[in-house]
N, C-alpha and C positions, 0 to 999 in steps of 0.2 A: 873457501866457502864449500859446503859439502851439497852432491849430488842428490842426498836422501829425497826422495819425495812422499808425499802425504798417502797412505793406504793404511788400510786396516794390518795391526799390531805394531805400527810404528808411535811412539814417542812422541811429543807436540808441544813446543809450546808456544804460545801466541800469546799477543796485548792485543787491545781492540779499545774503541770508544764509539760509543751508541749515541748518536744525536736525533732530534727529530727533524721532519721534513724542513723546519723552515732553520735549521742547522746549530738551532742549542744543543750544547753538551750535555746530556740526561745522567750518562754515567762514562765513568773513562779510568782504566785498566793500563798504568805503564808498568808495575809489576809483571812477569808473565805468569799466563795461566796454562798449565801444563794439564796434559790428560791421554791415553792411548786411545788412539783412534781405531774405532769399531769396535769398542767395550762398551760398558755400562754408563760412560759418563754422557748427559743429556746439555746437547748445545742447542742454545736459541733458535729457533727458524729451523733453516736445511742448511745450518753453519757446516755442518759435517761435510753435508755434499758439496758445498761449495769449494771447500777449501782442498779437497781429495785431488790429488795429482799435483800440489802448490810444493813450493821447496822456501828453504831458508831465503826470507828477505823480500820474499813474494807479500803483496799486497792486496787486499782484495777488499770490494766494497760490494753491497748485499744490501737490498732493499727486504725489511721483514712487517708482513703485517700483522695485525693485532691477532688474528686466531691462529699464528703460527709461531706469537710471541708469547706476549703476557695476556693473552685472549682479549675478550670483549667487558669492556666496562658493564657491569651487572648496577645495576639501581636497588636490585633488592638487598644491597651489599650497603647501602648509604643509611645512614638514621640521623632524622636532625632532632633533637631535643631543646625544653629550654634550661637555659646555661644553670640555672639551680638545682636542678636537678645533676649537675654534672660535680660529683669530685671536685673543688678549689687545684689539685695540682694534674689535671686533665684539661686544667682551660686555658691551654696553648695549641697555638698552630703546630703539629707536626708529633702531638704529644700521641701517646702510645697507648692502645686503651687493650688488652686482654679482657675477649669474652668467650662467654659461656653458652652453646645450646643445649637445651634437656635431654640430649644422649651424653652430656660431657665433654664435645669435640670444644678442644679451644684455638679461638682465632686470632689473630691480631688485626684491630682497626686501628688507624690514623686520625686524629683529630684534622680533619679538611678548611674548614671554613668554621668561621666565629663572623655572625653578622644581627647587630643588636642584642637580644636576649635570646641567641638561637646559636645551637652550636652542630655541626656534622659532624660525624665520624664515618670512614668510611675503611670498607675492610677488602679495598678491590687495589692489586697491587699497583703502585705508582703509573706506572708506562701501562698500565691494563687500557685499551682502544685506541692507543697511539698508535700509527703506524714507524716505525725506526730503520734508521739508517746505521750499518754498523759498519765499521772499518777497523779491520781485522792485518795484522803483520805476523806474519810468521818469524819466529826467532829459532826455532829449534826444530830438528826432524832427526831422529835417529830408532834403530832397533830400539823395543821398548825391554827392560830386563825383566825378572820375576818380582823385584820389590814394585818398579813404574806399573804391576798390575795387581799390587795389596791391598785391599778396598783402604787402606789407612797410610796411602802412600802420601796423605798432603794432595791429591791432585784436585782439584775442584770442577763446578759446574756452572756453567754460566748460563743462568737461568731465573 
C-alpha cells in the first residue's frame, strides 16, 4: 500500500456516495473519480479539506450542508402550469424541460410533480436544500504528471 498522502499537486482518486440524513442513497460513485488536488477541479463542500493529509484506503465521512452543496432550494426556480398548456411529451415525472430567459441564458427544469390538471417544473438542482451525508474512499494518491493536469485529462468534478 503506498505512503503517498493527500496535498496539493498529488493525484487522487476517490469513490464516494451521497446519502441524505435519514440514509437514502441520493447519488453513489464506485467508478473512481480522479482529480489533482489544489488545481482547478471544484469538490462538493470542503471535500478538498477534508480529505487533505488522507492516504490510499482512508475513509472518511463529511456532513455537507445545502449552502456549501447544491445551495438552497429557490421557489422562484418552481412554475406550476396547467398540464395543457404543457407539450404531450413533457408530461412526465422527471422529464426535462429546456428554457429560455430574454437575455438567452438557457436552463434546465425537471418536470417535479403532476397533480390533477397542474404540472411543476422545477429548475433547482435535485439535492438543492438537502443537507448530505457523503462517504468518500480514497483509492489512489500519487505525484500528479503533466497529462493528470491537461484541462482534458478525463478528470471530473463532483459537483
Amino acid at each position: 500500500m503506498s505512503s503517498e498522502v493527500i496535498k496539493p499537486g498529488k493525484f487522487v482518486s476517490l469513490t464516494y456516495h451521497i446519502t441524505d440524513l435519514e440514509g437514502n442513497v441520493l447519488e453513489q460513485n464506485d467508478i473512481p473519480v480522479s482529480y489533482v488536488h489544489g488545481g482547478e477541479t471544484e469538490l462538493i463542500g470542503s471535500m478538498d479539506k477534508v480529505i487533505a493529509g488522507k492516504g490510499v484506503g482512508d475513509e472518511v465521512e463529511m456532513e455537507v450542508q445545502p449552502e456549501d452543496g447544491f445551495g438552497e432550494h429557490d421557489p422562484e426556480l418552481t412554475f406550476t402550469d396547467d398540464i395543457e398548456n404543457v407539450p404531450p411529451q413533457f408530461r412526465q415525472l422527471g422529464a426535462e424541460v429546456q428554457m429560455q430567459n430574454q437575455e438567452g441564458e438557457t436552463k434546465t427544469f425537471y418536470v417535479s410533480k403532476i397533480e390533477g390538471d397542474k404540472l411543476t417544473v422545477d429548475g433547482n438542482h435535485p439535492l438543492a436544500g438537502k443537507t448530505l451525508k457523503v462517504m468518500i474512499k480514497i483509492v489512489e494518491v500519487r505525484d500528479a504528471t503533466v497529462e493528470d493536469m491537461a484541462p482534458a485529462s478525463g478528470s471530473c468534478s463532483i459537483n
